[in-house]
C-alpha positions, 0 to 999 in steps of 0.5 A: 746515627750521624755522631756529633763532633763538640769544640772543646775549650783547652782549659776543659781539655786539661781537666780531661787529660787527668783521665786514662780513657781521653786521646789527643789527636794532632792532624798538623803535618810537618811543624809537628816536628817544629813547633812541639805538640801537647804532651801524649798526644798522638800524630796522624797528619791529615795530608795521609788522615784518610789511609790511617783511620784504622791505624788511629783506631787500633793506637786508640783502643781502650780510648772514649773520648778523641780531642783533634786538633791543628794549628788553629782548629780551623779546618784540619782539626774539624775535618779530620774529626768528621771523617772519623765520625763518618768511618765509625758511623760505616763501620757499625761495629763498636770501636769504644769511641764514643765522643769526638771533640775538636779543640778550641783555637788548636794548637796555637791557642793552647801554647799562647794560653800558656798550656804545656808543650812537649818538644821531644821528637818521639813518635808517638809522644812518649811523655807522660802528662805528670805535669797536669 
């Protein structure tokens, strides 16, 4: 069965990130480092997304519920989120993954609405998201 990818708003991603079982997938390559990120958010490039799927899989453990993004949500973020679903759906095997949701105007959208933004240099973000 095909798994179906949803946009999520950044204001309904705030309300989620209050639960334990959501992760944040940034897909952005190098303004990462530049540009900050969302607080604990997890950083799989996309240029290197398809080699690390597992990887993602195993950071991801105990996680339900996956939000990517990129800058603008436009094509890496979606992207990304489909191969994801494409590797869970070959794999058959029950990962605990069960929605996968791409944010809404990405990260740009989620800094100019005035979300909060994480500028530590950690890999992966280490900040916890009191501030929510």
């Amino acid at each position: 069965m095909a798994r179906s990818i949803s946009y999520i708003s950044g204001s309904q991603l705030l309300s989620l990130k209050r639960r334990p079982n959501i992760a944040v997938i940034d897909v952005r390559d190098d303004e990462r480092s530049y540009d900050g990120h969302i607080t604990g958010s997890l950083h799989y490039p996309s240029d290197s997304f398809t080699d690390k799927i597992s990887d993602l899989i195993q950071e991801a453990r105990g996680k339900d519920t996956l939000v990517f993004h990129c800058a603008l949500s436009q094509v890496r973020g979606p992207t990304c989120a489909k191969r994801l679903a494409n590797y869970l759906d070959e794999l058959k095997e029950d990962t605990g993954i069960n929605s996968i949701f791409v944010l809404e105007h990405g990260f740009n959208g989620w800094e100019a609405s005035g979300k909060p933004v994480c500028r530590c240099t950690d890999v992966p973000c280490k900040e916890e998201s009191q501030q929510y």
